[in-house]
N, C-alpha and C positions, 0 to 999 in steps of 0.2 A: 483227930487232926482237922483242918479248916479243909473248905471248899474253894477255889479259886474257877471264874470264870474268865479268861481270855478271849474277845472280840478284836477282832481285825476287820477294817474297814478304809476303806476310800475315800475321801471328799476333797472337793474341793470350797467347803465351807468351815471350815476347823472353828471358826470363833462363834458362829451361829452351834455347834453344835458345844460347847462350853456356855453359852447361853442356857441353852435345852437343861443340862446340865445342873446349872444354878439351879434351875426352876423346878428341878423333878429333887434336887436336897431339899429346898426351901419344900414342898409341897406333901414331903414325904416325912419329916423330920418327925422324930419318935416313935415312927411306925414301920422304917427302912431295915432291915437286918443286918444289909450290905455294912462294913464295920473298916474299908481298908478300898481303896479306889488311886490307881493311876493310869495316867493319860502320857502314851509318849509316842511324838513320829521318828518314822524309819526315816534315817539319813540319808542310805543309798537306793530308797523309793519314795519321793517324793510325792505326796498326797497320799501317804500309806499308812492309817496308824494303828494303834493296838490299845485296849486298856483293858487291865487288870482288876479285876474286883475280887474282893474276897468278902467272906462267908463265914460263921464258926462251922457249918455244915451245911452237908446238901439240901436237909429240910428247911432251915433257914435260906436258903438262896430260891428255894421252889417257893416260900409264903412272898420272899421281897417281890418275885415274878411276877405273883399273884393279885399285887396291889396295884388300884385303880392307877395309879401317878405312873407306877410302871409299862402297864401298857401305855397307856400317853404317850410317855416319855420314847419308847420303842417305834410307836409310831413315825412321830415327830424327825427322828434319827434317822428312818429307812429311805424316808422323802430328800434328805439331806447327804447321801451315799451314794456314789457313783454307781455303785452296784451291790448286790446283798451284802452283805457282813458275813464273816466266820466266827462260829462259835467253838471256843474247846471247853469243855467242862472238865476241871482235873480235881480228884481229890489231891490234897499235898500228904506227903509220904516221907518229909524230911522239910526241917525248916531250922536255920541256923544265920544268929545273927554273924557276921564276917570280919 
């Protein structure tokens, strides 16, 4: 089964960090693992949001980590966060289209 990472973060720059974004696809392209990405904000916490990235596995999620555009990219993000990010690392354990 895949690997999903869930980040939760703060900002009050949502479009700057959708830039970052662009930049870390575009810089990363054929060399990303990452296979599966979304971006959505909390309705009843505003400036709150969460995105989902998925993985085929956690060794693949550990090399995308690993690349140079990656950190960049993490950097770039943390500057732009009202405060740290939460990370969940989940294996998936059931996966069903609905």
């Amino acid at each position: 089964m895949s690997f999903v990472q869930v980040i939760e973060y703060k900002t009050s720059h949502p479009d700057q960090l959708n830039e970052i974004m662009d930049q870390w696809k575009a810089e990363t392209k054929g060399n990303r693992t990452a296979t599966h990405a979304v971006v959505m904000s909390d309705r009843d916490h505003p400036g709150t949001y969460m995105e989902f990235v998925e993985f085929p596995n956690y060794e693949e999620a550990m090399r995308n980590s690993a690349l140079p555009a990656t950190s960049k990219f993490a950097e770039q993000i943390m500057k732009l966060c009202d405060e740290p990010p939460v990370f969940h690392n989940l294996e998936v354990v059931r996966d069903e289209k609905l």
